[in-house]
Structures are given as structure tokens and as C-alpha cells.
N, C-alpha and C positions, 0 to 999 in steps of 0.2 A: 504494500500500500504506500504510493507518493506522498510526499507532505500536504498536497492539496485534497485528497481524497481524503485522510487523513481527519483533515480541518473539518472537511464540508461533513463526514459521520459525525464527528464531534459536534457541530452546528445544528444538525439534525436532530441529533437527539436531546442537547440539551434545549432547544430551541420545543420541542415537545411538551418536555417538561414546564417548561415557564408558559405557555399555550396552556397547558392545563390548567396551570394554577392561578394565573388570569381569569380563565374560564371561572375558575371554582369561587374566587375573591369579586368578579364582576356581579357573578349570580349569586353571594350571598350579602353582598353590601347592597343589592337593588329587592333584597328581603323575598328572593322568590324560592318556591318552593318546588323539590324534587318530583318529579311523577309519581313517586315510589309513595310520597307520604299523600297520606289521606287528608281530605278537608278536615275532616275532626281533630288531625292531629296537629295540621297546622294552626285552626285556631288557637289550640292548647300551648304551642310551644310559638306564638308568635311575638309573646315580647320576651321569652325566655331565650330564642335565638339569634335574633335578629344584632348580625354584624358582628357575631360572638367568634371569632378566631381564633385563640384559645382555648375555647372551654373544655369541659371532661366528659361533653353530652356523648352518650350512646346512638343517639337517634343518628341518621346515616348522612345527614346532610353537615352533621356538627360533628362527626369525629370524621372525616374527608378534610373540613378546612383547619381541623386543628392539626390534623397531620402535616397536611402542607403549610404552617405556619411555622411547625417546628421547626420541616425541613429547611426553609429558609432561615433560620434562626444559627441551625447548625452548619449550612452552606457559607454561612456570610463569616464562620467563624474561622472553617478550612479554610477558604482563599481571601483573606484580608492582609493588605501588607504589613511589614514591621512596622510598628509604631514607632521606632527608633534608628531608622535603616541611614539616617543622615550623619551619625554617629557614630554607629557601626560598618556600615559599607561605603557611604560616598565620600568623595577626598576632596572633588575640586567644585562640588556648588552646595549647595545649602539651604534652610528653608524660602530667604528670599528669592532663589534666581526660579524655584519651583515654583512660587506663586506667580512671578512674573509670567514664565511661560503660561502656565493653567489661566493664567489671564487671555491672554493672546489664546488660547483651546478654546474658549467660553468664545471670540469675537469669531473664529473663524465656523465652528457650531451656527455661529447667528448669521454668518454672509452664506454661507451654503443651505441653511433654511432644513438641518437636519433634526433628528428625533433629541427630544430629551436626554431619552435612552441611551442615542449616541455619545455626548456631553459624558455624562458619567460612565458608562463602559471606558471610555477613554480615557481617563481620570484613574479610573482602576489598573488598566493596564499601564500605567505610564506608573505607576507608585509599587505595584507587584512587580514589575522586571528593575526597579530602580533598588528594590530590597532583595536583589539578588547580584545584578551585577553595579559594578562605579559606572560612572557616564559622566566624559565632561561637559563644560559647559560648550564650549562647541557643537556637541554631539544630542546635547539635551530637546534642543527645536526639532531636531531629526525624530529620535526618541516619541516626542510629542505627535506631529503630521503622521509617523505609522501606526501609531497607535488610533488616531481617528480615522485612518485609511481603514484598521482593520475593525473599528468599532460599527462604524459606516456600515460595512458590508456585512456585518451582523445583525444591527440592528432596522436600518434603510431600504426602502424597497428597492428605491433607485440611487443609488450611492456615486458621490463624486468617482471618477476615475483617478489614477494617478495622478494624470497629470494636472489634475484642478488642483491636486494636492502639494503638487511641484509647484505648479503656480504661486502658491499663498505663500511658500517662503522667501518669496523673490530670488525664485530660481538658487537660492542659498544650495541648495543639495541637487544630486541629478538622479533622475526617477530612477533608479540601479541603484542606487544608495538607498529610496524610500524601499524598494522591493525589500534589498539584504536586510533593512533593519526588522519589515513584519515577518520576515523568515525568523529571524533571531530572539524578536518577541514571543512567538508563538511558541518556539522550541522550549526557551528558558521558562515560560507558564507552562509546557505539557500540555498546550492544546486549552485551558479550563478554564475556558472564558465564559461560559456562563455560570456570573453568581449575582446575587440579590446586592443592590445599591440603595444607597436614600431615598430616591426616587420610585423603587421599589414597594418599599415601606409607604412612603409619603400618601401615595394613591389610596392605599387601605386606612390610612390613619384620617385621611382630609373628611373621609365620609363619617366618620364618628365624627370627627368633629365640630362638622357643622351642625349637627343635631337636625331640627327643624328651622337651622337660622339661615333662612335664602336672603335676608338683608345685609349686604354686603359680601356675599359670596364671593363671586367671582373677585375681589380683591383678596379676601381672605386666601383664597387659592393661590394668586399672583404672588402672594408675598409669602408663602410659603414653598412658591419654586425662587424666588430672590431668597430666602435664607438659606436654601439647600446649596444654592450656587456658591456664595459668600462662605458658606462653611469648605467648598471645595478648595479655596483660595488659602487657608490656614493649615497649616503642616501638622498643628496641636492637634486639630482637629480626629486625624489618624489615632487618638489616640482610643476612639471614641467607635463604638460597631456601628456600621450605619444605619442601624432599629434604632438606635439609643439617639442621633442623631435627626434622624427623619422624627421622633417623639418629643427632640427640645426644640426643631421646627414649629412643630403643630402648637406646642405650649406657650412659644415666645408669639409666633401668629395671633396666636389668641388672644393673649395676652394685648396687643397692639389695635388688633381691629373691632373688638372687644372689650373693652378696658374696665368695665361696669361691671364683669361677669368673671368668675372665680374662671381662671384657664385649663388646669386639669378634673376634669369630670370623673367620676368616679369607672363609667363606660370607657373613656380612656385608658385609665387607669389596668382595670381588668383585661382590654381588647391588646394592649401592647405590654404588660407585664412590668412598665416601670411605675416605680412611687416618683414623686415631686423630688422626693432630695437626691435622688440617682441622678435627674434631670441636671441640678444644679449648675455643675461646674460646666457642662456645654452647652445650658444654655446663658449662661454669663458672656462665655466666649464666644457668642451668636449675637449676643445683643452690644458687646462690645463692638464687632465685625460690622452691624446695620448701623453703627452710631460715628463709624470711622473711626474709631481707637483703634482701632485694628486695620492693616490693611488698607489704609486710606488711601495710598498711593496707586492703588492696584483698581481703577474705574470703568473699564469696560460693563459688569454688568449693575453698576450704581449708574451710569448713563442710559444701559438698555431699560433697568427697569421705572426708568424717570419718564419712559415716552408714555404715550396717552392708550396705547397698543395696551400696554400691562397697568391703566389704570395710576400710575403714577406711584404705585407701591414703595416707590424706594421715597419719597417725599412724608411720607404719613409719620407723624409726630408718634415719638416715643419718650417719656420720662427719661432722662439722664442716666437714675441708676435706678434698680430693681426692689421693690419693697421683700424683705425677709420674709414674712408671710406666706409669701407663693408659693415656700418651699416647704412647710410647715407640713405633716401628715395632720388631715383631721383625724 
């Protein structure tokens, strides 16, 4: 088997997997029910299951999405990079020259009009081969474009070609250099590129949390893909699973678009597994990152999310610093 057959089983099959469990998170967040269950049953278990990902129910529709929640839970654990790989493996760049790049990933994401999905797949891939092999700073931009070459064709129906990819670094590298380096990505991951990201999580988590509140939705949404992005741009950030990260999204969202209304709900609470004070320390580091303490310099998606397109999310007023409380377990 070639390196490209290779890929494409490996794509197929995990690409099945995340299809299903799509499938399985679409249809129990939209509260519908199995063929298998009866109306009597449904009624009975209709506010006992409803959007319940976790739970320990027997019934057939709620131990399917708790399996698959675990599995993801357990997935994101196998393939997450070192949370220290800057320390330990690289010599010639450092937290900032990564953000800088992941900045420039985020604008080119947005000029080619690609998947979410794509954004962070690429993000992952560029932080898993960076915690295995050094890369200089030279080599880093290269590093970055193969890595959305090959996040593109995972996730993308119609994916930039190379050469739009050559293009974007101003001809910086020559498409035989983008080829060798997704060779050498791939190899150094063993092919396992499908795993659960923030944006993963994110999806499952925005439906709890909007409860029944369609006032202001679609901002609450927006600004909870600006704190995922903003969190990609922080190196700390790795330090953090992307559950636990897509959870101090939806908390600090909340928290901002909301502000009248306590942020973690107890349905939160139970549906993602974390308490308030687990949340703490990332969401400090999120709310510092939307406040510019963090990261200020790095403005690609503080300018994308200012346009009228995303509702102007990156504009919407937040208190300075965080009242104690939030974190408090009732």
C-alpha cells in the first residue's frame, strides 16, 4: 500500500467515524427520537434526555451518544500535542513566532473561504509534528501552508490546490517543498489525523447553551467561534484539552452576551463534565486574550471579527476583570 492509499483508508475510515457521530450529536441536540422508541417512551424520557451526552441512561438513544462522547473525550487525549514541546523539542522559535504564524493560518483560512474544521485541523497538525520534530523559523511558514494543504483536503469539499497554497507565501517555498513537507507530516503523525478539536466540542456545547434564548443568538454563536480562534493564538492555551477549552468558551460567551444571567447552568454542567473552578484558569486566559492583555499584537481575527459579517462580536463590552463568584460551586 502507497503512502496515498494509505492516507485516503485512513481518511475513510476515520472520516466514518466522525459522520456518525455528527449524525448521532445533530439528532440528539434537535431532541429527536429513534424509530426504535415508542411515543410512550418518548414522552416519558423527554426532558430526562434531551441533549444528555453523558448520561448513564440504558435506553438506546442515550447510551449510543454517551459512548460517543466518551470516545471523543478519550480521542482528544491520544492525539493532543505536548503541552511543553517549546521547551522540550524546539530550539530556534518559541511561543511568539507560533502565534504569529497561527495568525497568518487564521487570514489565509479566511481568503480561501475554507471550513472551520479546516482552521483547526491545521492548528492540530502544525502543534503534533512541532512536538515531535524542531523546525526553524525558516521552515515554520512551510510547516504551517502543509499543514492546511492537508487539513483542506480532509476537511473541504473543494480544496485549494497547491498551488493557491504556493501562492499565499509569496512564492516563499516551491510546491516540491509544500509536497515533501505533507509527506513528512503525515508520516511523523502515523496517518491520525482524525481527532476531536474545540470546535468539535463547541457545536455540542452552543446548543445547551442557549437554552431557549434565541435573543441574541447568533452573536452568542459568533463570539464563541472568536474565543475559540483567540484561544488558538496562545501557546498556554495547549495546556488545556480542547473539551475543557470549547467549555470556558461557552462560559466566558455567556458570561459577555448574557451578563444578567449566572453562565454555567447546571445542564452545562452535567452535559460537559466540568465544575466552574476546573473552568477557571482558561477561562481567565480567554478573557484576558478578548481584552488584548494577551496577544494584542496578533489582529487578524480581532479585525475579522469587528466586521458587520460576525455581528461585530469582537466590539461587545466586557468588564475588565472577572467577578470571583462565577467560579464559586453552588
Amino acid at each position: 500500500m502507497n503512502l496515498y492509499s494509505k492516507l485516503s483508508t485512513g481518511r475513510i475510515q476515520i472520516s466514518f467515524i466522525f459522520l456518525l457521530l455528527s449524525i448521532i450529536f445533530t439528532w440528539r441536540f434537535l431532541s429527536l427520537v429513534p424509530l426504535s422508541v415508542s411515543k410512550k417512551k418518548k414522552k416519558k424520557n423527554k426532558n430526562k434526555n434531551k441533549n444528555n451526552l453523558i448520561s448513564d441512561e440504558t435506553d438506546n438513544d442515550g447510551s449510543v451518544v454517551s459512548e460517543a462522547y466518551k470516545y471523543l473525550l478519550s480521542l482528544e487525549k491520544k492525539r493532543r500535542p505536548m503541552i511543553d514541546y517549546m521547551e522540550k523539542v524546539q530550539t530556534d522559535i518559541d511561543p511568539k513566532w507560533r502565534g504569529i504564524c497561527i495568525d497568518w493560518v487564521v487570514s489565509i483560512v479566511d481568503y480561501f473561504n475554507l471550513l472551520p474544521d479546516t482552521l483547526y485541523l491545521a492548528v492540530s497538525c502544525i502543534d503534533r509534528f512541532l512536538s515531535f520534530k524542531p523546525v526553524s523559523r525558516d521552515q515554520l511558514q512551510l510547516l504551517c501552508v502543509s499543514s492546511m494543504f492537508i487539513a483542506s483536503k480532509y476537511e473541504d469539499t473543494f480544496p485549494p490546490n497547491v498551488e493557491n497554497f504556493w501562492r499565499a507565501t509569496n512564492n516563499q517555498y516551491n510546491k516540491e517543498e509544500i509536497l515533501e513537507m505533507e509527506i513528512d507530516i503525515l508520516k511523523t503523525l502515523n496517518f491520525d489525523m482524525g481527532n476531536p478539536t474545540i470546535k468539535t466540542f463547541l457545536r455540542a456545547f452552543i446548543e445547551i447553551a442557549c437554552e431557549k434564548n434565541n435573543d441574541l443568538r447568533l452573536q452568542f454563536e459568533f463570539l464563541n467561534d472568536y474565543l475559540a480562534e483567540l484561544s488558538l493564538l496562545d501557546y498556554d492555551c495547549l495546556m488545556f484539552l480542547p473539551s475543557l477549552v470549547a467549555a470556558s468558551v461557552t462560559f466566558l460567551a455567556r458570561f459577555i452576551v448574557w451578563p444578567e444571567t449566572y453562565p454555567w447552568t447546571s445542564a452545562l454542567q452535567e452535559h460537559t463534565g466540568y465544575k466552574p473552578v476546573e473552568l477557571k484558569e482558561c477561562v481567565l486566559i480567554l478573557h484576558d486574550l478578548y481584552t488584548a492583555r494577551r496577544k494584542g499584537t496578533l489582529q487578524f481575527s480581532r479585525k475579522k471579527y469587528k466586521r458587520q459579517k460576525y455581528k461585530c462580536v469582537a466590539d461587545m463590552p466586557s468588564p475588565s476583570c472577572l467577578p470571583s463568584y462565577l467560579f464559586e460551586v453552588e
